[in-house]
MARTI-869035 format. One record per residue (C-alpha): residue in three letters; x, y, z. Coordinates in steps of 0.02 Angstrom, whole numbers, plus 50000, padded with zeros to 5 digits. Layout:
AlaXYZ
...
***
This chain:
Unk500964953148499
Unk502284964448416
Unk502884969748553
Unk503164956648637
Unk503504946948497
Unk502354933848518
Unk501634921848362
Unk499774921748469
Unk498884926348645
Unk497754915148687
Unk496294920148796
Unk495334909048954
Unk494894922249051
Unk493004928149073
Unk493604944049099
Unk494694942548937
Unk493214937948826
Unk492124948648878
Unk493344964148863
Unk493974958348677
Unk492104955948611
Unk491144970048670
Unk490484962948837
Unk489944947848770
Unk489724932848878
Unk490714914448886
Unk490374907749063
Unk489354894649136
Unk489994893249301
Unk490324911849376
Unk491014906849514
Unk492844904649413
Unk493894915349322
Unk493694903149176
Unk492504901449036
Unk491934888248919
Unk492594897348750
Unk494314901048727
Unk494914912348607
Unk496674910948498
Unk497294926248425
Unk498404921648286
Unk499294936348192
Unk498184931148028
Unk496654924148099
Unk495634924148281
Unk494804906748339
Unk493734902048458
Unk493814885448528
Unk492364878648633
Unk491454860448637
Unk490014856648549
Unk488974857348712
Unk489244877248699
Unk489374878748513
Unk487374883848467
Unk487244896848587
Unk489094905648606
Unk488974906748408
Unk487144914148417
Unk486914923648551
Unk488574929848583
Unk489774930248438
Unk488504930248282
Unk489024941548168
Unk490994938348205
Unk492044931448092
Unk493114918148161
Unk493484902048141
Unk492624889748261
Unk493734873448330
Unk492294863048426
Unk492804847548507
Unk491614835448591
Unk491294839448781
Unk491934825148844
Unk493774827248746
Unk493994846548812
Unk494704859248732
Unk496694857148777
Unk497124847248631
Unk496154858448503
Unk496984873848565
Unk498534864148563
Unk498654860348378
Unk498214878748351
Unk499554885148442
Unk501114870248393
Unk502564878948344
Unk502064895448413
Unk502664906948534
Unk500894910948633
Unk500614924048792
Unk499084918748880
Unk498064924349020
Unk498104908349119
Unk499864900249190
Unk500714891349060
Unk500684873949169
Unk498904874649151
Unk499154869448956
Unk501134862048949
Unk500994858348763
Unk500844874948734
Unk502524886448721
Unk502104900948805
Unk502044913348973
Unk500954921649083
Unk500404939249015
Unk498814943349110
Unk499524958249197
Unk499834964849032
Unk498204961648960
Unk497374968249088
Unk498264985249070
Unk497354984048895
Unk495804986548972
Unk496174999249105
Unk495585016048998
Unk493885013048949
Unk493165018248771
Unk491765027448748
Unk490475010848736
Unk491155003548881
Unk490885020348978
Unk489115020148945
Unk488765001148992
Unk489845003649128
Unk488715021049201
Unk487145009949168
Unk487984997449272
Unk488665007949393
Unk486625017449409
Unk485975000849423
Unk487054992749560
Unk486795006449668
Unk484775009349626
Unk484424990349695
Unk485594993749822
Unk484585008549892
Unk483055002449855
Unk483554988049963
Unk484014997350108
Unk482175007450078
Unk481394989750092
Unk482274980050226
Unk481454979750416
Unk482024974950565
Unk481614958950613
Unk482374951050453
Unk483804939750437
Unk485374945050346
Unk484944929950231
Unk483334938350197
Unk484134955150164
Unk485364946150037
Unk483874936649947
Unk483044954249892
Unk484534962949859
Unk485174946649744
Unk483334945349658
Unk483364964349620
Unk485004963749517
Unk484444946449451
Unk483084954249355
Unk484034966949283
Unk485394951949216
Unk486744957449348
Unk487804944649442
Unk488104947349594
Unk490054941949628
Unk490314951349810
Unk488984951249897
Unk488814956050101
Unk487774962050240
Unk487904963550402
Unk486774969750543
Unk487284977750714
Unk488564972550827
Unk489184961450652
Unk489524979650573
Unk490784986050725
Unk491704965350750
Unk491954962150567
Unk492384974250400
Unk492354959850276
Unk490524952250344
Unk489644938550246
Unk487764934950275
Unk487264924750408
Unk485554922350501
Unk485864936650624
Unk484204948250630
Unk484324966250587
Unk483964975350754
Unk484564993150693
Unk485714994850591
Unk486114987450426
Unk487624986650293
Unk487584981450119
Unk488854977650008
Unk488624974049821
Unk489854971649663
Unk488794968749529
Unk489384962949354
Unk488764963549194
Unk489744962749018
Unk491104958649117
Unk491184976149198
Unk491004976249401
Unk490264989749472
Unk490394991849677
Unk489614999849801
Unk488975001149987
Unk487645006550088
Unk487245007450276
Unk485345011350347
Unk484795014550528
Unk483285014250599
Unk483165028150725
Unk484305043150781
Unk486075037450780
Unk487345040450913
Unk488645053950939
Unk489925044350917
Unk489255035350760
Unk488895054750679
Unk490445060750727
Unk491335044150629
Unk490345048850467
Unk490975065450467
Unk492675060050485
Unk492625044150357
Unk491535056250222
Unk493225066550229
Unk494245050350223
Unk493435046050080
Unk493425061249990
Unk495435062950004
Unk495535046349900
Unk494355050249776
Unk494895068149753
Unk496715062949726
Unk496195051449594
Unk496745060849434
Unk497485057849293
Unk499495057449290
Unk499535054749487
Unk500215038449544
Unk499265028049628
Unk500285024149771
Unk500505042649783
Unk498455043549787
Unk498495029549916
Unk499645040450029
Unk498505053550020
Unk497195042850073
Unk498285037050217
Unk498745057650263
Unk496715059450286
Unk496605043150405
Unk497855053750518
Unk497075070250493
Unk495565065750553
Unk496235054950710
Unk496185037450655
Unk498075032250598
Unk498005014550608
Unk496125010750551
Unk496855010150348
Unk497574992250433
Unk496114983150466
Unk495574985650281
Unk496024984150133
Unk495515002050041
Unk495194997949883
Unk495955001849686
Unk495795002749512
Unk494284993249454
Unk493324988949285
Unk493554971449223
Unk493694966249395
Unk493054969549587
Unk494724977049591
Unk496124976049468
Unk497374975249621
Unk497384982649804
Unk498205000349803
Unk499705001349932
Unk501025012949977
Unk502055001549840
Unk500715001349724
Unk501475003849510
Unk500915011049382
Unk499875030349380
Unk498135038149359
Unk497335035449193
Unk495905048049102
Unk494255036149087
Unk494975021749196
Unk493745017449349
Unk494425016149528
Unk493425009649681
Unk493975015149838
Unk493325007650004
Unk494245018450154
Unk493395012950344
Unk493265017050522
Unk492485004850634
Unk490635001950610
Unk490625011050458
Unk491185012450272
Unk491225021750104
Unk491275013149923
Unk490795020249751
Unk491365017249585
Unk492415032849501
Unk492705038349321
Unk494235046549323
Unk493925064949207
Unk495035078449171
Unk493735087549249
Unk493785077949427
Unk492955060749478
Unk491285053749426
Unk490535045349527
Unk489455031049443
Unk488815025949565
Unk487945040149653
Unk486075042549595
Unk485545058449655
Unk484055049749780
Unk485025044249918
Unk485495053450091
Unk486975064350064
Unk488365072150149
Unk488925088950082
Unk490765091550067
Unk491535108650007
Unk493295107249955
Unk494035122749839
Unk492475132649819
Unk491455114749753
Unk490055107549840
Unk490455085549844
Unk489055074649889
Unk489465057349978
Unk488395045150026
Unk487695046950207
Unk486625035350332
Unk485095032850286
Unk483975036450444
Unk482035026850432
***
């Protein structure tokens, strides 16, 4: 607020609430950017505005023991014109367009808050490795259950139920079986049966962090041409992830990426996806590209997601002084072994059943 000399930021966001309180929760509906508590950061006092409806549980179960002031209109009178009184007179930056709220004098500063949440402290590093574990445990126990004959639909069901019960939502979401795998690299579930070969693709969130990952299983011996593409993608992947370190720009880490696409014979396949970025409060924070701002931070979390076609890898990073660690990776899975500089790196492989 000093900085940008500002009177107030005012906060809408999910992902801003749950960043500013500790990975507390103000949604309903998760299928919006949105919640239904707002909070107004005044230089002398922090409200948070929500209706009555939300009141009792927000204050309870989410935001006991925090001292702010509470502005609760009825449900049916919204919360614009409460957080418009607040705000009168002030100079406010907001994570939400300023047309959304045109009594309010303010601008858009989400990019900026976001950057606030890029380096991770220490308690969001260990939520965000229990997340991370957990994403990728249901997804491999998935792929351990799943048999052919079931629909992708089917194969969505258990892996949603799995992080369900473990209070993880499930924003991204996708599988894809056979032919699906080689015609499409951004698949949704449909009711195609798994003959052979399956993909899964989860983002799971919880206190607002996303953690992302995928998976592929195949049920018999694969093909040459299938093992010689995970060879070449498990290299792929590790140029992105091992260029990820701190003071590197990204776009400089991107081009990397790009120089291993060529290395290993596929120039153009970068194209037909995107490949990923920084991650955290979000599935991705933005899609790296050759133009991409900004540089490598210690303790920030990138997700990169290079393919080839009928394959890909994705696993969530901590960025260390010390190299990349990857949350994600569980230690049970089907590995590839990788040495690069005299150190042995383990990425995830087929599983064959």
């Amino acid at each position: 607020m000093a900085a940008m000399e500002l009177d107030g930021v005012l906060l809408r966001q999910r992902r801003s609430f749950s960043w500013l309180t500790g990975g507390k929760r103000n949604y309903i509906v998760t299928a919006t950017e949105l919640g239904v508590a707002d909070v107004v950061v005044l230089r002398d006092q922090v409200y948070c505005v929500t209706t009555k409806m939300e009141f009792a549980r927000i204050k309870e179960e989410e935001l006991a023991g925090f001292a702010w002031e509470w502005m609760t209109p009825e449900w049916f009178e919204g919360s614009e014109g409460a957080i418009s009184s607040l705000c009168r007179g002030k100079t406010m930056g907001m994570d939400v367009c300023p047309e959304l709220l045109p009594e309010v004098k303010g601008r858009n500063i989400s990019r900026e808050l976001a950057e606030l949440s890029f380096v991770l402290d220490l308690e969001e590093i260990e939520r965000y490795r229990w997340l991370s574990r957990s994403v990728a445990e249901v997804l491999e126990k998935t792929c351990r259950e799943i048999e052919p004959g079931m629909s992708e639909f089917e194969i969505q069901a258990l892996l949603a139920s799995k992080a369900a019960v473990l209070g993880v939502q499930t924003p991204v979401l996708l599988v894809a079986a056979d032919q699906r795998i080689y015609a499409y690299r951004h698949p949704i579930p449909t009711e195609k049966k798994l003959e052979r070969y399956a993909m899964l693709v989860l983002c799971g969130e919880k206190w607002g962090l996303v953690a992302n990952a995928t998976r592929f299983v195949h049920f018999g011996a694969l093909s040459p041409e299938l093992q010689e593409t995970k060879q070449a993608l498990a290299e792929i992947d590790l140029a992105f992830n091992l260029a990820t370190r701190p003071g590197v720009p990204i776009k400089d880490v991107f081009r990397q990426g790009i120089e291993a696409y060529k290395k290993w014979g596929h120039p153009d396949d970068w194209r037909y996806l995107h490949q990923g970025g920084p991650t955290g409060y979000a599935s991705r924070e933005f899609l790296a590209n050759l133009d991409s701002l900004g540089i490598v931070q210690c303790h920030q979390a990138f997700a990169w997601n290079p393919s080839l076609r009928g394959l890909k890898s994705e696993d969530t990073l901590l960025v260390t002084e010390s190299g990349p660690e990857f949350l994600t990776q569980t230690g049970t899975w089907q590995y590839l072994q990788i040495e690069k500089d005299g150190i042995l790196y383990s990425r995830p492989d087929i599983l064959i059943r």
